[in-house]
BAFI-3210 file (N, C-alpha, C; in Angstrom, 3 decimals, decimal comma, padded with zeros to 6 digits):
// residues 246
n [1|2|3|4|5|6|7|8|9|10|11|12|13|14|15|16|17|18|19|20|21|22|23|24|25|26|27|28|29|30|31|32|33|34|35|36|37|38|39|40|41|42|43|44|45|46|47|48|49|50|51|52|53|54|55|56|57|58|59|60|61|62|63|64|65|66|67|68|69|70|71|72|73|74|75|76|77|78|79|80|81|82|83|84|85|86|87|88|89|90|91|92|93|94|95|96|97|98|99|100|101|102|103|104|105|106|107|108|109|110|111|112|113|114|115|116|117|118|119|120|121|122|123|124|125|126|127|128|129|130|131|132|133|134|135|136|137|138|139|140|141|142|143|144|145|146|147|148|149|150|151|152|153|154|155|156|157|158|159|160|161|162|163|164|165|166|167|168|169|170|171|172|173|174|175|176|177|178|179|180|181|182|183|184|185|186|187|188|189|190|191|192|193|194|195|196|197|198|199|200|201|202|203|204|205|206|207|208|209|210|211|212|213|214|215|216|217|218|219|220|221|222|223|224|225|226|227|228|229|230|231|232|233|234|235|236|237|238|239|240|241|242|243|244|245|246]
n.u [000,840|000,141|001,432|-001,463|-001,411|-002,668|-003,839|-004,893|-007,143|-009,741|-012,535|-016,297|-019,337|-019,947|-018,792|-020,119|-019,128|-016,504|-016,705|-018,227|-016,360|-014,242|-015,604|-015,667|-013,026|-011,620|-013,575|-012,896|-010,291|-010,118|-008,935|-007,173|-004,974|-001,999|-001,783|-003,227|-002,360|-003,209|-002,292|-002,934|-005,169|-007,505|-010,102|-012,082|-012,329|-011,695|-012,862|-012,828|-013,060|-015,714|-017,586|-019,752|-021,007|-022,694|-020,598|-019,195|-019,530|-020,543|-018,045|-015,924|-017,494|-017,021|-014,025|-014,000|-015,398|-013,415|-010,946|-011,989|-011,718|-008,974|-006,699|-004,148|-004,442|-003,843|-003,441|-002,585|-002,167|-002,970|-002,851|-005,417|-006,999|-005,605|-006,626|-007,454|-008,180|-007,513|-010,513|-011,216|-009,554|-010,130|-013,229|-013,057|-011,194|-008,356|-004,605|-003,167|-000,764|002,895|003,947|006,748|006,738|008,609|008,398|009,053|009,099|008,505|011,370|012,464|013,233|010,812|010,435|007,563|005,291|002,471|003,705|003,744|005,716|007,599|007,484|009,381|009,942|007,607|007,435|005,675|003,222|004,530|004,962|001,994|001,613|003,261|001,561|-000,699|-000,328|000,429|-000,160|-001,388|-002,752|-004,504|-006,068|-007,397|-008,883|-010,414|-012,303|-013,695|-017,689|-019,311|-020,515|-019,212|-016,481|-016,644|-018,175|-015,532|-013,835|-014,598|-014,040|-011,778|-010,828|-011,768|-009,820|-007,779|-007,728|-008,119|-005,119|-003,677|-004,109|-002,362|000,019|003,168|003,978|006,448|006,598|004,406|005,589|007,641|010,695|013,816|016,074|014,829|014,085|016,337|017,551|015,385|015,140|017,757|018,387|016,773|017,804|017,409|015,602|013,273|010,895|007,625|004,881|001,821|000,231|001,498|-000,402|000,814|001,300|003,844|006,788|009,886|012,775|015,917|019,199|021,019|023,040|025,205|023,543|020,806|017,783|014,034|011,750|008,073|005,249|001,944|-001,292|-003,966|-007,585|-009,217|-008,971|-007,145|-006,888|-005,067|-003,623|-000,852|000,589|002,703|004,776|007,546|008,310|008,712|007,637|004,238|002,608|-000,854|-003,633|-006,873|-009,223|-007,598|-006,259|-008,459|-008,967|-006,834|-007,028|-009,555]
n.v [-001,196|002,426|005,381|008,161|011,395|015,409|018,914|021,902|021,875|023,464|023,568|024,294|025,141|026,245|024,846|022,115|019,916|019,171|018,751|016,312|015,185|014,900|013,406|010,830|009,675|009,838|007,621|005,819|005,594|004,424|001,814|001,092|002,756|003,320|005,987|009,022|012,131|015,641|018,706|021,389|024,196|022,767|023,626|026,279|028,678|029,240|029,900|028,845|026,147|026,472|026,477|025,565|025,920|024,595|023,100|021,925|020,287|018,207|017,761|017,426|015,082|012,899|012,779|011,973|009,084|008,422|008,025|006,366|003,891|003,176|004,168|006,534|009,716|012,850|015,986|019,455|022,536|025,079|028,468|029,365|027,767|027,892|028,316|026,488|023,601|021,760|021,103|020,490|018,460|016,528|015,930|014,904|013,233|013,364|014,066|017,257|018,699|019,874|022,508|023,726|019,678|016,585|013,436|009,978|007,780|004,623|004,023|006,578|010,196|012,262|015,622|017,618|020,099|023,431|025,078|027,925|029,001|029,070|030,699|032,883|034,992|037,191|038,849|041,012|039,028|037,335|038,990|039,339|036,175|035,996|037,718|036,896|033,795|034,279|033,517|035,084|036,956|034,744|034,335|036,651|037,024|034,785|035,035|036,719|037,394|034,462|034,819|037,465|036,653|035,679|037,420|039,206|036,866|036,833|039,515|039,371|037,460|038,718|041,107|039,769|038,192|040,749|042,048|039,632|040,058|042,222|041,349|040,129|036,706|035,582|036,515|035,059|032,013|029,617|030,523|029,138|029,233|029,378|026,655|024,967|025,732|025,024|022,111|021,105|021,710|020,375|017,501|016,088|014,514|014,461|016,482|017,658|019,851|022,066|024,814|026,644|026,266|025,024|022,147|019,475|017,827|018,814|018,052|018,202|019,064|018,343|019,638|017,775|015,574|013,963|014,717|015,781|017,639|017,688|019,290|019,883|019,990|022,182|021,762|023,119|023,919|022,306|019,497|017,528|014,699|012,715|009,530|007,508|005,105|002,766|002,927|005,262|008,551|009,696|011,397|012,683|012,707|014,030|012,059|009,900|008,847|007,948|005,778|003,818|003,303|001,515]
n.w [000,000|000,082|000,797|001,255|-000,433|-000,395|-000,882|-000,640|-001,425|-000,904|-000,163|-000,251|-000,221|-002,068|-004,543|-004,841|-006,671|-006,218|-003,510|-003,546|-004,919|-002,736|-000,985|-001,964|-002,941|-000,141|000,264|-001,475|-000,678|002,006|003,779|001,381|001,829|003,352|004,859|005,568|004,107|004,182|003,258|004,282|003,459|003,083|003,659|002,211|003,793|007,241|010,232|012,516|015,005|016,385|013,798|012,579|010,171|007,049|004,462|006,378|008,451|006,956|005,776|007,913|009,025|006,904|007,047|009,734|009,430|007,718|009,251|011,085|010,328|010,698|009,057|009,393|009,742|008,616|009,325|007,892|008,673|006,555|004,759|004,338|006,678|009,347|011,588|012,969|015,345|018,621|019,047|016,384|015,629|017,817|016,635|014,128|014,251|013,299|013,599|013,328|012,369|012,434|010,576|009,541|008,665|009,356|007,915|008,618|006,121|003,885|004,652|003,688|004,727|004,632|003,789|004,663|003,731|003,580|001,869|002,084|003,427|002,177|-000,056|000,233|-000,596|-001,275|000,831|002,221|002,536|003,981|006,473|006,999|007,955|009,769|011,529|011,777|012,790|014,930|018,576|020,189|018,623|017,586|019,932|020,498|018,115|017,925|019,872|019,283|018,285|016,556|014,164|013,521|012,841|010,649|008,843|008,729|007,788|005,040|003,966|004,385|002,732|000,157|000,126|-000,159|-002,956|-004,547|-003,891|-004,801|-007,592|-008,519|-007,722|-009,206|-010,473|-009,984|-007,656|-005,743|-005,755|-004,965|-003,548|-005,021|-003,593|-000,960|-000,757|-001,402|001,215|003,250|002,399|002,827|005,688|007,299|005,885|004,151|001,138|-000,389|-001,043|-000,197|-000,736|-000,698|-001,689|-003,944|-006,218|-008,825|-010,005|-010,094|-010,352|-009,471|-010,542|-008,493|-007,043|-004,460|-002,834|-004,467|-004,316|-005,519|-006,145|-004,836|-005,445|-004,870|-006,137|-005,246|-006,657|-007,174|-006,190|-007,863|-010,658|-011,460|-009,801|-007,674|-006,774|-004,688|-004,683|-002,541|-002,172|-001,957|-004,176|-005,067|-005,572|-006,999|-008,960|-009,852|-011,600|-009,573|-010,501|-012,062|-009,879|-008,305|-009,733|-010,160|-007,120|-007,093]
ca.u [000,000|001,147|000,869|-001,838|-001,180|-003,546|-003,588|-005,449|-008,847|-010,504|-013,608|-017,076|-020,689|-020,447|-018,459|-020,657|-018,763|-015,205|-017,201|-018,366|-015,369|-013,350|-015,999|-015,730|-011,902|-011,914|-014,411|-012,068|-008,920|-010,194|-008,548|-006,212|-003,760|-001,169|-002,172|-003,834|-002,011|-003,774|-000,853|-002,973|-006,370|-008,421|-011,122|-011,595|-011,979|-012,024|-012,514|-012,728|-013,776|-016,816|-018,075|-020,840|-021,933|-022,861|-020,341|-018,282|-019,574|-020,458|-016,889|-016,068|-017,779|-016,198|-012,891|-014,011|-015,517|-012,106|-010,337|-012,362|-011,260|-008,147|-006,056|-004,018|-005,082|-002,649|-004,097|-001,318|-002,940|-002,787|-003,005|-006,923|-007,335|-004,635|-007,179|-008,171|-007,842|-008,119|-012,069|-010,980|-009,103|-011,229|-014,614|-012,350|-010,088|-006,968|-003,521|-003,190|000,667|003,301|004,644|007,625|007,356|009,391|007,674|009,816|008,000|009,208|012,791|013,829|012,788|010,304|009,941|006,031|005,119|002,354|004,529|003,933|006,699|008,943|007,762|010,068|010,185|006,821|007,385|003,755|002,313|005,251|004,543|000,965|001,406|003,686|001,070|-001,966|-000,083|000,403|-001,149|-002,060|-003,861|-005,790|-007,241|-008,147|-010,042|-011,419|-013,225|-015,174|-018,619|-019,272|-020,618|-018,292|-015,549|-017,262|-017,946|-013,840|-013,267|-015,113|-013,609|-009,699|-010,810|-011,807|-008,259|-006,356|-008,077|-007,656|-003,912|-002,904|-004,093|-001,198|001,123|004,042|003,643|007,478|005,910|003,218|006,256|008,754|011,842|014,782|017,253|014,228|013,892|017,435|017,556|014,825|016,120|019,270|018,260|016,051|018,217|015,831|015,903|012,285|009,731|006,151|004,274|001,224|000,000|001,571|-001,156|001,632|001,259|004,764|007,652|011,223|013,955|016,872|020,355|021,176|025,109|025,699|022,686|019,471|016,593|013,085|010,241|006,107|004,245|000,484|-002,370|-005,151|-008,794|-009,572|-008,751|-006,044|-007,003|-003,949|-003,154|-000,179|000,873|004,252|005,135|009,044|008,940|008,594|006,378|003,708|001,395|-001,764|-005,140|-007,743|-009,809|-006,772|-006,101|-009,522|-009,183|-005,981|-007,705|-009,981]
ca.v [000,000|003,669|007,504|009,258|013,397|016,294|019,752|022,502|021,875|024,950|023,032|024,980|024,632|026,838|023,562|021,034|018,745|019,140|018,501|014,557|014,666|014,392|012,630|009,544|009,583|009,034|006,382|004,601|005,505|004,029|-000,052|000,994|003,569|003,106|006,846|009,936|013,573|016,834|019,505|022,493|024,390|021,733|024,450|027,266|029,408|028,857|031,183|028,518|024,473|026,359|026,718|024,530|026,035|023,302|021,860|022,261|019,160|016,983|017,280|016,655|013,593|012,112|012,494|010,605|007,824|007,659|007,847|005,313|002,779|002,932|004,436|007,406|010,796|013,782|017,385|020,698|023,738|025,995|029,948|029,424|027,378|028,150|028,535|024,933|023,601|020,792|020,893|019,796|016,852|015,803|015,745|014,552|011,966|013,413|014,756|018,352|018,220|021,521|023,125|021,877|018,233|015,464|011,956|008,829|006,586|003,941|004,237|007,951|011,154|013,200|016,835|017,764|021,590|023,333|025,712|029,417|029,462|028,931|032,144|034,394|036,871|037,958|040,057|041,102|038,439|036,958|039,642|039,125|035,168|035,847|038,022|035,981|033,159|034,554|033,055|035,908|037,347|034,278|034,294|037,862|036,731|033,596|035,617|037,536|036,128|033,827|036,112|038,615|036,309|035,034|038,579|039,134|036,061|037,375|040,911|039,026|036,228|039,452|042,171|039,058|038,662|042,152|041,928|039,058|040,568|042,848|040,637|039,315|035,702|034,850|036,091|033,704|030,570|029,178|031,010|028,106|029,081|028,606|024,993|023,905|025,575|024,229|020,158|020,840|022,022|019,008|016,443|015,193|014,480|014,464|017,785|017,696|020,970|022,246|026,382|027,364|025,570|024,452|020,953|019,394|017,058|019,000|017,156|018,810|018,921|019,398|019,041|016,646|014,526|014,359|015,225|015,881|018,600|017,179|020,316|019,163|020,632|022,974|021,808|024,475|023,109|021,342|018,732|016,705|013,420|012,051|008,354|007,598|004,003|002,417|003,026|006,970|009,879|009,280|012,449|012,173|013,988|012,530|010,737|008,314|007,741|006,877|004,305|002,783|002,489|000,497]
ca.w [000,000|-000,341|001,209|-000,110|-000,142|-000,865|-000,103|-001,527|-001,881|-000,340|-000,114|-000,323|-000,346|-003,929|-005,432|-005,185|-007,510|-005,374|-002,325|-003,966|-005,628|-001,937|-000,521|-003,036|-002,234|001,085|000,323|-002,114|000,104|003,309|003,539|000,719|002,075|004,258|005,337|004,490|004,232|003,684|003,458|003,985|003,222|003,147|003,908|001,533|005,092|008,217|010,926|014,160|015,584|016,596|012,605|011,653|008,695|005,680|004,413|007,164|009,222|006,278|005,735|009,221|009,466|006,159|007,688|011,166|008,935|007,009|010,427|012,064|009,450|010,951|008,591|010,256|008,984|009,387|008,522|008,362|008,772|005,391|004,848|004,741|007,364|010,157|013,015|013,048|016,741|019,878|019,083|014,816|016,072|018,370|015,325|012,731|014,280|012,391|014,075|013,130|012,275|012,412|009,556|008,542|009,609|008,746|008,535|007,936|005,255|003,131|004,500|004,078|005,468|003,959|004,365|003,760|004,237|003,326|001,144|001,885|004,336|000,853|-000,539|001,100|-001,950|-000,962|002,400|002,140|002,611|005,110|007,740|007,737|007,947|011,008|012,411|012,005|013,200|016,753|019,368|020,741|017,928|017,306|020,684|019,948|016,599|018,161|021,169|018,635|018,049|015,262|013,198|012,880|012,165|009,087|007,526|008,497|006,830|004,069|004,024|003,940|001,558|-000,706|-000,185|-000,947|-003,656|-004,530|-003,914|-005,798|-008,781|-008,479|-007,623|-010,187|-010,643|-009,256|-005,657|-005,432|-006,315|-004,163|-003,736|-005,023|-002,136|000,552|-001,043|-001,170|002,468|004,060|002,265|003,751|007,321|007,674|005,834|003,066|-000,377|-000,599|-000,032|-000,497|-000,428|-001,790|-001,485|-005,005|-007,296|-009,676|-009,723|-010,794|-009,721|-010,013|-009,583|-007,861|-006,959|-002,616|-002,143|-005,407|-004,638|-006,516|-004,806|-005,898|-004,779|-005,490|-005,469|-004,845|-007,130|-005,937|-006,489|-008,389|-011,852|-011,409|-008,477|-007,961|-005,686|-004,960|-003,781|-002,098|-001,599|-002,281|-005,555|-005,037|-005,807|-008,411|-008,806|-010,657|-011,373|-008,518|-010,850|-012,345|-008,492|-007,871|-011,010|-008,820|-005,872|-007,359]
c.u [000,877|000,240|000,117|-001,536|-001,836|-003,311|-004,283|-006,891|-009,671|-012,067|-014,689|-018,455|-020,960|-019,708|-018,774|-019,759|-017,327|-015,239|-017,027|-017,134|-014,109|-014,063|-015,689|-014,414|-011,570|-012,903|-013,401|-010,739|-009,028|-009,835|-007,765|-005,461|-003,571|-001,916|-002,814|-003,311|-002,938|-003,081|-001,439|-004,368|-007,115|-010,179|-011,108|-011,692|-012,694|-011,897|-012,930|-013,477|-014,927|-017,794|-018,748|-021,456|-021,624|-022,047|-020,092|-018,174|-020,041|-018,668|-016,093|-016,240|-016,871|-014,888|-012,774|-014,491|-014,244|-011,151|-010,566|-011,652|-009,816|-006,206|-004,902|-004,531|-004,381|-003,497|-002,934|-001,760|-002,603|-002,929|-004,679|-007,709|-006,471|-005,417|-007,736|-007,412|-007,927|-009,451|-012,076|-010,964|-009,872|-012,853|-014,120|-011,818|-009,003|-006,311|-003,689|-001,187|001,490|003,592|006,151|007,379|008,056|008,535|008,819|009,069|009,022|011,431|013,498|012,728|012,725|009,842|008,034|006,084|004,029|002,295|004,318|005,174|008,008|008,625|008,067|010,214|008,931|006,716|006,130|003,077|003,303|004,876|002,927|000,689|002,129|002,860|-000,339|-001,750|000,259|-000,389|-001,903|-003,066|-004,708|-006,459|-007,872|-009,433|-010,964|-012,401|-013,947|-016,307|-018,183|-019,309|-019,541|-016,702|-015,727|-017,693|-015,782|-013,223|-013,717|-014,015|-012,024|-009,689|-010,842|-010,949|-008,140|-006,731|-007,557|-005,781|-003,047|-002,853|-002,920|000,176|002,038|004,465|005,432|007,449|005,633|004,268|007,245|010,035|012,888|015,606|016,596|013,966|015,169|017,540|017,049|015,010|016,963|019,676|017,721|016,957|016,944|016,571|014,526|011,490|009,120|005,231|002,902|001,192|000,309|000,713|-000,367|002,279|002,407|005,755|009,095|012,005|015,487|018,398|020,327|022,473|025,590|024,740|021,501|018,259|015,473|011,830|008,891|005,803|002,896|-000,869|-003,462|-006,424|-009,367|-010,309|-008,296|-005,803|-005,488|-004,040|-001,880|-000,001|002,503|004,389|006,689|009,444|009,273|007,546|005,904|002,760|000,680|-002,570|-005,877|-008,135|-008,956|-006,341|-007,017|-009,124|-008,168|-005,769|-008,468|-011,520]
c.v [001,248|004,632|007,949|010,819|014,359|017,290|020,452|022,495|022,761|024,744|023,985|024,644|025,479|025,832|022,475|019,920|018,280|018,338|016,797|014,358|013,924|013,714|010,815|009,653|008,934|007,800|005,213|004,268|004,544|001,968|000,016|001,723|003,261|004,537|007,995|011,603|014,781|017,886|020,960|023,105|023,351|022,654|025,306|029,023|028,646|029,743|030,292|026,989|025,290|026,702|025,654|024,871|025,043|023,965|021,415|020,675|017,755|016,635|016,867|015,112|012,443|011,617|011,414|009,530|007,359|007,192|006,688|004,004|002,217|003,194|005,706|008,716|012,098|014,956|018,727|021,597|024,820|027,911|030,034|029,263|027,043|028,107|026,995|024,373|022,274|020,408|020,074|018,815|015,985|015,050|015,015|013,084|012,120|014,135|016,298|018,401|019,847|021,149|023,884|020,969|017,419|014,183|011,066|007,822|006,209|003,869|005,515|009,080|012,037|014,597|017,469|019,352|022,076|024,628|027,168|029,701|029,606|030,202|033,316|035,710|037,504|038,430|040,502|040,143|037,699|037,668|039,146|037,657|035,235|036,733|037,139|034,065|032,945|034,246|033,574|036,831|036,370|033,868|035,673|037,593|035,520|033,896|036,637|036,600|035,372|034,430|036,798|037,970|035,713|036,315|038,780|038,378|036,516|038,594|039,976|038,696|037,574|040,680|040,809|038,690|040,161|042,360|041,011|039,746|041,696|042,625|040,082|037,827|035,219|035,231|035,344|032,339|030,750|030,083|029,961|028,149|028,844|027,302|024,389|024,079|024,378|022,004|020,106|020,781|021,023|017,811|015,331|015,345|014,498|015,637|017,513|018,816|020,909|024,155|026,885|027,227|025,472|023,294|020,251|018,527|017,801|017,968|018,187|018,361|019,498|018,477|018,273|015,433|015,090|014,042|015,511|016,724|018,248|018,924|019,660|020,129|021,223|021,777|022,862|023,450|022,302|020,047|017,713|015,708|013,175|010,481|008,279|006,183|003,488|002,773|004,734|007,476|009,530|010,142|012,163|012,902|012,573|011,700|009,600|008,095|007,313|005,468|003,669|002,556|002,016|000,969]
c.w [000,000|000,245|000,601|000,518|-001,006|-000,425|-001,195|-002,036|-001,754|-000,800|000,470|-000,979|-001,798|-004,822|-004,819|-005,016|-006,874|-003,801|-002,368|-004,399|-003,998|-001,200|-001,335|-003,163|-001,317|001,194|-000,525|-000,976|001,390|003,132|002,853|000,684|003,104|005,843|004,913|004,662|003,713|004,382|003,419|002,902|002,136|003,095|003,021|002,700|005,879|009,509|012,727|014,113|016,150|015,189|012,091|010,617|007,723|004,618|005,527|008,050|008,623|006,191|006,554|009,450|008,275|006,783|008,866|010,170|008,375|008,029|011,213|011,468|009,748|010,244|009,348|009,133|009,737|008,359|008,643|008,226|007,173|005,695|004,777|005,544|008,501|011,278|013,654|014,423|016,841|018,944|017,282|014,831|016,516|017,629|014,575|013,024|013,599|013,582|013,404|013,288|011,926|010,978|009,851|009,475|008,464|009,095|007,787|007,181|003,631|002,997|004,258|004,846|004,381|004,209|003,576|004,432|003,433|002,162|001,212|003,105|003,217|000,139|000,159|000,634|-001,525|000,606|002,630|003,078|004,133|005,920|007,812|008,006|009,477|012,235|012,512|013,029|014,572|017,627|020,113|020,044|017,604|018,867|020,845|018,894|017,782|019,354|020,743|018,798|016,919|014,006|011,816|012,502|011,116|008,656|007,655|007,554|005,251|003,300|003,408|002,652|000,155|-001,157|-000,490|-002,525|-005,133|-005,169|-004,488|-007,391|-008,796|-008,451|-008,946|-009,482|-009,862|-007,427|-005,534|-005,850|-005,115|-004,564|-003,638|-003,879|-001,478|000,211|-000,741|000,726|003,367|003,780|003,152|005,213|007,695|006,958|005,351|001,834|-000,999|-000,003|-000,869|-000,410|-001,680|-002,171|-003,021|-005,929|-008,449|-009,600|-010,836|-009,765|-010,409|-009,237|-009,296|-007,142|-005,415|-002,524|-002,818|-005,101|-004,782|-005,106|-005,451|-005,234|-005,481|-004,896|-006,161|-005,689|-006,428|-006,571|-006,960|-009,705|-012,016|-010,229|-008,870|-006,814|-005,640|-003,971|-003,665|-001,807|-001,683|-002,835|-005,979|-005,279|-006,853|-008,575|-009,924|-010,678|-010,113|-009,160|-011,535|-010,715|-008,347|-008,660|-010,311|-007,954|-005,924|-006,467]
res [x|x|x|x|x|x|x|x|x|x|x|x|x|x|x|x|x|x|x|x|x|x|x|x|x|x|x|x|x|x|x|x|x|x|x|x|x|x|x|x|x|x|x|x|x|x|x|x|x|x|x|x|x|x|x|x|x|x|x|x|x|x|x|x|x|x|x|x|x|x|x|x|x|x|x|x|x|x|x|x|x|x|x|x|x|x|x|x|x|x|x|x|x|x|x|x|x|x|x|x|x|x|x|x|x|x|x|x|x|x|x|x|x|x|x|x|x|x|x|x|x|x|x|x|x|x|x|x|x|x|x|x|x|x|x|x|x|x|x|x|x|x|x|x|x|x|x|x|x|x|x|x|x|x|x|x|x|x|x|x|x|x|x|x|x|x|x|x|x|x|x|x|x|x|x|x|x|x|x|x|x|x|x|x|x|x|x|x|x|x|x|x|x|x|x|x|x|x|x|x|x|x|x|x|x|x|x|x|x|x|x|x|x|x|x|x|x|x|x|x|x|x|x|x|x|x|x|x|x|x|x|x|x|x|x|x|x|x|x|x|x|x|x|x|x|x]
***
């Protein structure tokens, strides 16, 4: 059997078809993966574990059914969905895993992330990832009502928005020196990320050995999977993984 890895979905009761599409996934995946990664907005927002709005807890429950099955189920918080808590875990049955981790599978050590910590060229967006990420501003946000952190979420989801459109396209991408870095600081030959929606396998050079970065497709357009077993990285659109999970 083999790793599956996702990231990017930014799942929403206005796509339907994305919604069945990761439900009927997790229905094939469950008995035939080793494990199940999701590297990062999984949600298309999320403004707290007290958010039951539909989808929110259909998708919820999918996860505990895939969980119950016994598979393990590891979730990494994304730039959409960073506030995700205790109360997640607990509904879901998944770990909630930092950014960077290292997991050991199939014999080496894989760095998974879920890649906006690699765009260092955009300073912009770095300061406000190191301020939203403070623990002290999200118990500020999270002691609003409900409410008002769902128009906020609104309000962000729509400057960023806004602000990409401005942006030059080598912001929004990995900066190459924070890739070979972050390989080299961890002692990998393998990174997994998703966040850029440029779904692709480079292969790479760290210190005279070959090395290889999966970046993970959004659900947008471009839904991507990947599986990881001995043989290495094998990225795919979802529906040819469904077809080889049978």
């Amino acid at each position: 059997m083999a790793a599956l890895f996702i990231s990017d979905l930014h799942l929403t009761a206005r796509r339907p078809a994305k919604l069945a599409l990761f439900r009927e996934l997790l229905r094939r995946a469950a008995g035939r993966v080793e494990a199940l990664y999701i590297l990062g907005d999984l949600f298309e927002v999320w403004v707290g574990d007290d958010d039951d709005t539909p989808p929110y807890t259909e998708i919820i429950d999918a996860l505990l059914a895939f969980s119950a099955g016994g598979a393990p189920l590891y979730v990494m918080r994304g730039n959409r969905d960073f506030l995700m808590g205790a109360r997640f875990e607990q509904l879901s049955g998944a770990r909630l895993l930092p950014d960077p981790h290292v997991a050991e599978l199939y014999g080496q050590r894989v760095l998974l992330m879920h890649g906006d910590l690699l765009c260092t060229r955009d300073r912009d967006y770095q300061d406000f990832r190191d301020k939203v990420r403070n623990p002290r501003w999200q118990r500020r946000f999270l002691s609003l009502p409900l409410f008002l952190r769902k128009l906020l979420g609104r309000f962000a989801r729509l400057r960023s928005r806004l602000a990409l459109r401005g942006k030059p396209a080598y912001l929004m991408d990995v900066d190459p020196a924070a890739v070979e870095r972050s390989m080299r600081e961890h002692g990998v030959r393998l990174l997994i990320h998703g966040h850029t929606h440029r779904p692709a396998v480079h292969a790479l050079d760290i210190d005279g050995q070959p090395a290889r970065r999966v970046v993970l497709g959004d659900w947008y357009e471009q839904d991507s999977a990947l599986l990881l077993d001995a043989g290495g990285p094998q990225l795919m659109r979802v529906t040819d993984c469904l077809r080889r999970l049978g």
